[in-house]
N, C-alpha and C positions, 0 to 999 in steps of 0.2 A: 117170264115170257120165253118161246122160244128160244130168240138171241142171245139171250141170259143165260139162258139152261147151255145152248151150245158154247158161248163163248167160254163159260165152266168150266165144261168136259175136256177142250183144247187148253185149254189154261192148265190142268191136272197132266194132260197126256206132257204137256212141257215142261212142268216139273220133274212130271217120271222120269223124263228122256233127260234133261238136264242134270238131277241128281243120278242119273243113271241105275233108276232103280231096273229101268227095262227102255230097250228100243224098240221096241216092239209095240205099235198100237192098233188094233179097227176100233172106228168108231162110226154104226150105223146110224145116219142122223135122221130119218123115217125110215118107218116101214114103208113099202112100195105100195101095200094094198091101204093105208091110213086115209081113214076119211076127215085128218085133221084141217083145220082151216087156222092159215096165219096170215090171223088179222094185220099181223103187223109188214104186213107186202102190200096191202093196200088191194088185196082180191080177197071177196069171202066166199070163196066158192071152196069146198072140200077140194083137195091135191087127187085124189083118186078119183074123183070124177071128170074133173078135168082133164088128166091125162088118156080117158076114155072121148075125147075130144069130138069125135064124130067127124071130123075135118071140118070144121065151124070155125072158121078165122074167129071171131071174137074169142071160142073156147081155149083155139091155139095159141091167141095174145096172151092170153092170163096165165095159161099154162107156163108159156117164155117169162111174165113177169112173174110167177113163184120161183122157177127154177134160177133165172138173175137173183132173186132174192136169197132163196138156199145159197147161194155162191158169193154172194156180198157179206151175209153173216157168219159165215161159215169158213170156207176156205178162204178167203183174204184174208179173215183176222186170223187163222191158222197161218199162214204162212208169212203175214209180217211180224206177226208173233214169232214165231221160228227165226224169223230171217233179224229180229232186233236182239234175239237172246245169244249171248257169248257161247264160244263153244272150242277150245284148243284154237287153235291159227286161222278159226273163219266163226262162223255163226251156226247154228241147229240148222239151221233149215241148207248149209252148206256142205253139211254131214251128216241129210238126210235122204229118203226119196221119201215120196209123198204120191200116191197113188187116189184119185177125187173121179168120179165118176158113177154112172148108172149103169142096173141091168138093159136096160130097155131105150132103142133107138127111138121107137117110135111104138110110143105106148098104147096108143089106139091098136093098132094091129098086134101088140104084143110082140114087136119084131124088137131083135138082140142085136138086128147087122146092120151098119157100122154103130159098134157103142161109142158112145161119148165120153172119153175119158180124157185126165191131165196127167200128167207124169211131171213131178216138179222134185225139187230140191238137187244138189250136187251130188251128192253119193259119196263125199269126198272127193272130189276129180273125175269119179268115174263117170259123170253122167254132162254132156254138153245141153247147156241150154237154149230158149230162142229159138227153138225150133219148132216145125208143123208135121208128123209125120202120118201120113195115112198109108195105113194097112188093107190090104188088098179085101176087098168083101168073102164073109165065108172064111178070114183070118179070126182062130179061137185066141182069147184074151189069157189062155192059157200060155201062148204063146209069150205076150205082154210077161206074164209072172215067169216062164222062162229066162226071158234078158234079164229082169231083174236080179234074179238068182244069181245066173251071169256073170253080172254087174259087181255082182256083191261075192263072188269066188266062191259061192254057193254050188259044187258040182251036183248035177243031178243030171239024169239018163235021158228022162220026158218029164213031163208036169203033168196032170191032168189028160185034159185031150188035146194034147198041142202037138203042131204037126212041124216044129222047129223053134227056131229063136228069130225074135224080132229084131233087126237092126238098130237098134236106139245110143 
């Protein structure tokens, strides 16, 4: 199932990071164009078609109840997984960042502005949590991977197409 397959993949990425074979992970958990359907959300309607919504409040509900569902299977069990796993003087997920989000605001129009993202984990001290921060519309998420860089004593010049560093 799905769930399975993902919870797997996180399960692996925290061994990596634990045994420290590597900090380092992406893990795409669909393609954005997949005409997959998971059943186990309780919608059997394809993810890409739905997200071509039409502006159909019913198409938009089920849309909202896949994307809660990607995020119930997915990043929660990632990040209590992290956040239960030892790690020097705190936990993985304390002496991580964690980066969960999509390309696309609003996938009907194909619009990118404002993306939806999460920024989680401590960074070791470096990153405060509990917060909400919204970036100005027309702010590149390049920006975003700038702080993190940042964050993490990573010098670089520019990233991408980033027009500075986010405050985070």
């Amino acid at each position: 199932s799905f769930t399975e397959q993902s919870k797997m993949m996180f399960d692996l990425m925290t061994l990596a990071w634990q045994a420290e074979i590597t900090r380092v992970s992406t893990l795409m958990v669909a393609r954005e164009i997949s005409n997959r359907v998971y059943n186990e959300s309780g919608v059997n309607d394809p993810f890409h078609n739905l997200s071509h919504h039409s502006e159909v409040q019913a198409n938009k509900d089920k849309l909202a109840t896949l994307n809660a569902f990607h995020t119930r299977s997915t990043l929660a069990y990632f990040l209590e997984k992290l956040g239960n796993t030892p790690d020097g003087d705190g936990s993985l997920l304390d002496h991580s960042v964690v980066l969960y989000g999509s390309g696309m605001s609003n996938s009907n129009q194909h619009d990118h502005d404002p993306l939806p993202l999460l920024l989680a984990g401590g960074a070791s001290g470096k990153l405060d949590g509990g917060r909400h921060i919204r970036a100005g519309l027309g702010t590149p998420i390049a920006n975003l991977h700038n702080a993190i860089l940042d964050k993490l004593n990573i010098p670089v010049s520019d990233f991408g197409d980033s027009t500075g560093v986010l405050n985070i």
